[in-house]
C-alpha positions as CSV (number, residue, x, y, z in Angstrom):
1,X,27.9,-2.6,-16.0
2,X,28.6,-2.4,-12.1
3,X,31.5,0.1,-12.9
4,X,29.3,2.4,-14.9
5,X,26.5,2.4,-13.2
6,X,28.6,3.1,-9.8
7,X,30.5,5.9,-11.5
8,X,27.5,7.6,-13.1
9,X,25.5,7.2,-9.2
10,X,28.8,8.7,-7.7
11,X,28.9,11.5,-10.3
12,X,25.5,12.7,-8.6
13,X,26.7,12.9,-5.1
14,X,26.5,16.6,-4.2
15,X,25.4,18.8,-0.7
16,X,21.3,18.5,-1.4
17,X,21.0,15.4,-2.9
18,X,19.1,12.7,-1.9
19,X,19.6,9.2,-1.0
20,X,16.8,8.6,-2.6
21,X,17.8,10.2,-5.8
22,X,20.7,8.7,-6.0
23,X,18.6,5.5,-5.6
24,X,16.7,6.6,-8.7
25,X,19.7,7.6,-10.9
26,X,20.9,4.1,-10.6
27,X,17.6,2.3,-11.4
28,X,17.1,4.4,-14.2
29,X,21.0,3.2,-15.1
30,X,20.7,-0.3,-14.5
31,X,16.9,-0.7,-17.0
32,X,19.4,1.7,-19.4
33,X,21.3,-1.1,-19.4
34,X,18.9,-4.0,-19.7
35,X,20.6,-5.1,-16.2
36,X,18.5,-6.1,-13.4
37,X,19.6,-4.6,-9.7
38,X,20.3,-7.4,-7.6
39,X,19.5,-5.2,-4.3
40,X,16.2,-4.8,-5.3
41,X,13.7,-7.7,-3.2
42,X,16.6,-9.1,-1.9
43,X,15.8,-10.5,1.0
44,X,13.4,-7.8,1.6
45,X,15.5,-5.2,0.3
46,X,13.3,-2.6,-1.1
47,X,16.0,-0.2,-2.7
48,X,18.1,-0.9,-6.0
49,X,21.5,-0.1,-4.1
50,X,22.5,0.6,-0.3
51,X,23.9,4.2,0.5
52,X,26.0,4.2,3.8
53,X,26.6,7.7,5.3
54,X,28.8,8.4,7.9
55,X,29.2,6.1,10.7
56,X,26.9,3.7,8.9
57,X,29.2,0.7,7.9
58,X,27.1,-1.2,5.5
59,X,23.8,-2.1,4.1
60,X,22.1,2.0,4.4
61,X,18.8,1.9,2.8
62,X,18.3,5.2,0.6
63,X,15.6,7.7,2.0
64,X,14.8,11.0,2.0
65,X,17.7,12.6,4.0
66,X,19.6,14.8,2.3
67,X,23.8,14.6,1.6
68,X,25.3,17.7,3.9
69,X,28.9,19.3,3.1
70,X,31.3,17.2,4.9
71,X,29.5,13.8,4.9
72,X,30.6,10.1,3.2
73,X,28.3,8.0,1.8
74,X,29.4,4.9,0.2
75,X,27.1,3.4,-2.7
76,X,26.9,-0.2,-3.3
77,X,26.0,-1.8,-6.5
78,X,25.2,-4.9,-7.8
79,X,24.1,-5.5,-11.5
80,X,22.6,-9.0,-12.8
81,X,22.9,-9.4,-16.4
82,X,23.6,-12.1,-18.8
83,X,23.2,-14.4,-15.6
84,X,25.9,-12.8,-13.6
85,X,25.8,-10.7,-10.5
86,X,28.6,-7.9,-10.3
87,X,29.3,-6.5,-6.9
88,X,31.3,-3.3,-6.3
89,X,31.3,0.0,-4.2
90,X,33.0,3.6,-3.2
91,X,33.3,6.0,-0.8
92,X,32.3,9.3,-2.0
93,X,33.2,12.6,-0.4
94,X,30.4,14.6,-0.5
95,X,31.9,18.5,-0.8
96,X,35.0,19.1,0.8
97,X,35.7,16.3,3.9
98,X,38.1,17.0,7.1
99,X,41.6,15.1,7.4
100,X,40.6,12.9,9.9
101,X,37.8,11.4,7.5
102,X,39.8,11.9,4.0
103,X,42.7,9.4,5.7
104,X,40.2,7.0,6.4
105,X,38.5,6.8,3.2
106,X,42.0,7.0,1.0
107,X,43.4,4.2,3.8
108,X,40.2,2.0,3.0
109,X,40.7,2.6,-0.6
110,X,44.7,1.6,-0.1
111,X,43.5,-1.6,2.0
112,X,40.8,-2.7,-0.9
113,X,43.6,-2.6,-4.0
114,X,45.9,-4.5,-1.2
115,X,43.6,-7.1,-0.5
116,X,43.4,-8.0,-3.8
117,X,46.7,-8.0,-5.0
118,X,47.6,-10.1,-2.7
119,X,45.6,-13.0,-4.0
120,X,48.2,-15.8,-5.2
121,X,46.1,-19.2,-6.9
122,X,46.9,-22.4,-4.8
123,X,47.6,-20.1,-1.6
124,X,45.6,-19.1,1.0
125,X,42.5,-16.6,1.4
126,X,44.4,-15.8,4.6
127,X,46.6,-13.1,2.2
128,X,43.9,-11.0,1.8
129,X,42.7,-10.2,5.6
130,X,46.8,-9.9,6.3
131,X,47.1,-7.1,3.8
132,X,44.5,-5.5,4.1
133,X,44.3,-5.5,8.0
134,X,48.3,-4.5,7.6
135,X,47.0,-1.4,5.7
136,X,44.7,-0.4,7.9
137,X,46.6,-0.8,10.9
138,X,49.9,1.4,10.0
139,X,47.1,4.0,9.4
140,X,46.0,4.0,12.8
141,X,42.7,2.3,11.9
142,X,40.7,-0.9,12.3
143,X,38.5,-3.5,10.4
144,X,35.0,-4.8,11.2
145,X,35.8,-8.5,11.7
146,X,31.6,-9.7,11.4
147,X,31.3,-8.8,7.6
148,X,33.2,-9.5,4.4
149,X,33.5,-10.5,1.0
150,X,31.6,-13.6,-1.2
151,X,31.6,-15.6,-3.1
152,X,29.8,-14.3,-6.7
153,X,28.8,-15.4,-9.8
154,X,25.7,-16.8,-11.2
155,X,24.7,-16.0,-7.3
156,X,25.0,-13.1,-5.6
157,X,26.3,-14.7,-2.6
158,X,28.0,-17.6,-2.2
159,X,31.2,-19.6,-0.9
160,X,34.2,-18.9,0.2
161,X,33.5,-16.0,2.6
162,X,36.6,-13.5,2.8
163,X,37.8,-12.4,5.5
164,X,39.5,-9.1,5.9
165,X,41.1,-9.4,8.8
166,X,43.4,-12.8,9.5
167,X,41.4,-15.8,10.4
168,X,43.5,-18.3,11.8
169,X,40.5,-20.8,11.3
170,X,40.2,-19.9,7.3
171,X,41.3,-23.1,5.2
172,X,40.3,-21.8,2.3
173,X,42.7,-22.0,-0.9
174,X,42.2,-18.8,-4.1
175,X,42.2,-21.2,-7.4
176,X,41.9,-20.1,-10.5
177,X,38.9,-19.3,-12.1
178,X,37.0,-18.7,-8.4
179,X,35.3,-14.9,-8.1
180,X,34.5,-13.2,-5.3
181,X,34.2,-9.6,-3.5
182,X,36.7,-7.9,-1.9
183,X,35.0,-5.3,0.3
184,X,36.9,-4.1,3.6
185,X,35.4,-1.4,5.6
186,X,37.1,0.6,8.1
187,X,36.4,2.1,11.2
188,X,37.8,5.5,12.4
189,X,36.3,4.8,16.2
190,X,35.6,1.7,18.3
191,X,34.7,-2.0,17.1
192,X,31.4,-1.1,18.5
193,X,27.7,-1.1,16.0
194,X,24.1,-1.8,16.5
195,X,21.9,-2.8,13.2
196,X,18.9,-0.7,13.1
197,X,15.2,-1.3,13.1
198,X,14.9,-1.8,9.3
199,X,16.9,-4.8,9.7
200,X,19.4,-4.0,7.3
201,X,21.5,-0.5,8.5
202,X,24.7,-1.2,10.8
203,X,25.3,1.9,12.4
204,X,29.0,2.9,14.4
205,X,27.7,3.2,18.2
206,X,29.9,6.0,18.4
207,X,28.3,7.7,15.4
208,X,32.2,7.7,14.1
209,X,32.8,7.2,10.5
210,X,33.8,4.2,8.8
211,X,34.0,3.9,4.7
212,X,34.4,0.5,2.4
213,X,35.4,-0.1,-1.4
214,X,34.5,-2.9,-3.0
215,X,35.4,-5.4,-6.1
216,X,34.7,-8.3,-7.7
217,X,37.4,-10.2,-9.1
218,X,38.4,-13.7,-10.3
219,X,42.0,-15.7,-9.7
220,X,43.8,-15.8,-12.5
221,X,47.0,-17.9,-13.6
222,X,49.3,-15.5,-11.4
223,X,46.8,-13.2,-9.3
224,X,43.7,-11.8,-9.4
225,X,41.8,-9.6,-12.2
226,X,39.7,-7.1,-11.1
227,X,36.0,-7.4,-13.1
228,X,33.9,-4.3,-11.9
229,X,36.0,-1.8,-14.4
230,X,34.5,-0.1,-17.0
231,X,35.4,-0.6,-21.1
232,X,38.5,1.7,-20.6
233,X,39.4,0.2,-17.8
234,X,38.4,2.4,-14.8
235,X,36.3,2.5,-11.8
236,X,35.0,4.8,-9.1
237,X,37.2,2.5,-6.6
238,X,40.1,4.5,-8.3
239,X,38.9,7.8,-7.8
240,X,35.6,8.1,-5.4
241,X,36.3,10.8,-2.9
């Protein structure tokens, strides 16, 4: 439900548009789909998913600004349904992007898919923040060390927390049958952001941009399965911007 919804939102993305449209199309997708948005009161949260433009790194509140030729926005969405939250996000292009910014959001993508294959059961969560920061890194960019994934399930957040860069002080083990998000983001400029007035927007200081995919996935026998896929098997995560 996640996967559609996020592909259907992303489908919308266009110079013109709204945040707050966008806001709209997936709240009218998730009640299409007897699913509940778990965004929506969270905390406070007072939108049905977040919308991060630019040099925002997580958490963007939708509004009334409109998407201008050249920007990012990523869209986060989580669907509750059946008693189970499903977490996932893209990075969208919106129009035609620059080089600079197209590297970052195709290295953020690379880092995500990384992350997650390197999950092994019975090893450490430590894999994850080494391949993805690896990713990153030999593409001349670096990864916000304050946020990361969760635990997810019957709540939307929960133990372990995953790192995406390498913890030396993580102890934590994948096992099989655990889910969780894998969300890096990426920044093109410094370490540097300041969370807004609203309380929820992190903002770059340098007004640089950073991007983030996102998955939810559970360890399996050998690895990890990624969930947030629609019935044939794809996602936005595949092919956002």
């Amino acid at each position: 439900m996640a996967a559609e919804i996020l592909k259907l939102t992303g489908a919308a993305v266009a110079p013109g548009v709204t945040t707050d449209e966008l806001d709209a199309i997936a709240h009218a997708a998730y009640i299409d789909r007897n699913a509940y948005p778990s965004d929506l009161g969270y905390n406070g949260f007072r939108k049905s998913i977040c919308t991060s433009v630019n040099g925002v790194i997580c958490h963007g509140i939708p509004d009334s600004r409109a998407l201008e030729p050249g920007d990012i926005i990523n869209i986060d969405v989580t669907a509750y349904i059946d008693g189970m939250h499903g977490d996932t996000s893209a990075t969208f292009a919106v129009g035609t992007i620059d080089e600079p910014t197209r590297a970052l959001v195709e290295a953020t993508r690379a880092a995500t898919l990384a992350g997650i294959a390197a999950v092994r059961p019975g090893e450490s969560m430590q894999r994850i923040g080494r391949a993805v920061e690896e990713v990153a890194h030999a593409h001349g960019f670096s990864v916000v060390r304050e946020y990361g994934g969760h635990g997810i399930g019957a709540t939307f957040h929960a133990e372990p927390h995953v790192y995406h860069h390498v913890e030396r002080t993580d102890g934590a083990t994948a096992l099989p049958n655990m889910s969780f998000t894998v969300e890096p983001m990426l920044l093109s400029g410094g370490p540097a952001f300041t969370q807004a007035d609203d309380g929820w927007t992190e903002h770059t200081d340098d007004a640089m941009p950073s991007a983030q995919f996102e998955h939810t996935v559970v360890v399996t026998g050998d690895g990890a399965e990624i969930l947030t896929v629609t019935a044939d098997g794809t996602s936005a995560v595949d092919s956002a911007a």
